[in-house]
C-alpha positions in Angstrom: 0.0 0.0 0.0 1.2 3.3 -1.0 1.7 6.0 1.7 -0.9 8.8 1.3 0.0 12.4 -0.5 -1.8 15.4 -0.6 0.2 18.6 -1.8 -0.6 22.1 -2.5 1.1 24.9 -4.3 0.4 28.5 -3.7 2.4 31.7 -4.0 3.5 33.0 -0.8 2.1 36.4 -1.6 -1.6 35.0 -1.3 -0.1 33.4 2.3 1.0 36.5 3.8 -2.2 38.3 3.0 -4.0 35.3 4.4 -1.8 35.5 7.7 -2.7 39.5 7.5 -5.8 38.3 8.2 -5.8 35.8 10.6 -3.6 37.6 12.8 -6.5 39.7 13.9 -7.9 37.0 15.6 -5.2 35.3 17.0 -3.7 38.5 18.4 -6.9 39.4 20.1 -6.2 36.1 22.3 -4.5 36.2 25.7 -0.2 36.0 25.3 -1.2 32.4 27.2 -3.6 31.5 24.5 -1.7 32.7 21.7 1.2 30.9 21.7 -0.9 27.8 21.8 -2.9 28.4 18.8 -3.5 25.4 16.4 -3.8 26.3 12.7 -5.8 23.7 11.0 -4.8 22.9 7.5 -8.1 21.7 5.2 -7.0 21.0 1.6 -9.8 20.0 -1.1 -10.5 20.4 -4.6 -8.1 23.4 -5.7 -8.7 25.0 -2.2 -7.0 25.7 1.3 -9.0 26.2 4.2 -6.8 28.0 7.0 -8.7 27.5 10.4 -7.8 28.9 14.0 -10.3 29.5 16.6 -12.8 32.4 15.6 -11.9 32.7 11.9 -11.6 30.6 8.3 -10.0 31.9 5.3 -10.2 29.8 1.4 -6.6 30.1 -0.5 -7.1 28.9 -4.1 -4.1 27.2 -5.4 -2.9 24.2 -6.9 -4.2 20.7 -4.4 -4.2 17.4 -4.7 -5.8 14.8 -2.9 -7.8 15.9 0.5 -6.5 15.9 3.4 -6.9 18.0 6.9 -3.8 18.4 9.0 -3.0 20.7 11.9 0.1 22.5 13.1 1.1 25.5 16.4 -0.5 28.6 13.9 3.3 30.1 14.7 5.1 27.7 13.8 3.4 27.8 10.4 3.6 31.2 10.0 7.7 31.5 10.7 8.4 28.5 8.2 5.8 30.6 5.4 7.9 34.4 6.8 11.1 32.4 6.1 11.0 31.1 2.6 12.8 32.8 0.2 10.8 30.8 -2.8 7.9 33.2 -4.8 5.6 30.1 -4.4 5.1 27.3 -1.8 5.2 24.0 -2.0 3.7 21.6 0.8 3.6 17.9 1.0 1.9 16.5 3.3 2.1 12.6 4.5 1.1 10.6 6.9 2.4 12.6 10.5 4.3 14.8 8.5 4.4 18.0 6.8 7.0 19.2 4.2 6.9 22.9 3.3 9.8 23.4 0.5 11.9 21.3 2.1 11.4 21.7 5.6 9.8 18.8 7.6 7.8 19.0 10.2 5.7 15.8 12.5 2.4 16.9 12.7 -1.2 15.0 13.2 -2.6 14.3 10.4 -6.0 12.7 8.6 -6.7 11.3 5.1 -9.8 11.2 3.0 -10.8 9.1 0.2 -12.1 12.1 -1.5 -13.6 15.3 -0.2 -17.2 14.5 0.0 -17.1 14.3 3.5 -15.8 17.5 4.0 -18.4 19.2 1.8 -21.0 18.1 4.3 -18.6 20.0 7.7 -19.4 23.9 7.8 -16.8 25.7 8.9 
């Protein structure tokens, strides 16, 4: 049995302005709080769904397969901040996350295709 793949590329332009976003929320959150925020990764049909507590953002981009993944919202956000590459590149496996070359353990879950997730409002 193959090991399952799901990958997306999107520039990192469109991530920034997505993180813009989100910081909003997550700096509204108690220093405590903050540092613990999980980002929750949802990738579908030519779509990611960035999730943190009180807010959900849609990058279109380049997917395959479906997937959800999560990962400390920081932790994320430094690796995107970091890259020097105009568009990124993440591979995610089973437990683990690769984001233009970095790799990362993080929890992971597989779908079949994304039919279940078009039934979860987020």
């Amino acid at each position: 049995m193959s090991e399952k793949l799901c990958t997306v590329v999107i520039s990192r332009a469109a991530f920034i302005k997505s993180f813009k976003r989100l910081a909003a929320v997550v700096n509204k959150q108690k220093k405590f709080y903050k540092d613990l925020t999980v980002l929750e990764l949802t990738v579908t049909n030519g779509v990611l769904a960035l999730a943190v507590p009180g807010a959900v953002l849609r990058i279109e981009g380049t997917t395959s397969g479906t997937c959800k993944a999560t990962i400390r919202y920081f932790y994320f956000l430094q690796m995107i901040e970091d890259s020097s590459h105009e568009t990124i590149e993440i591979e995610i496996t089973q437990g683990e996350i690769n984001i233009n070359g970095v790799r990362k353990n993080i929890s992971t879950t597989f779908f079949e295709n994304d039919s279940i997730l078009r039934t979860i409002n987020l």
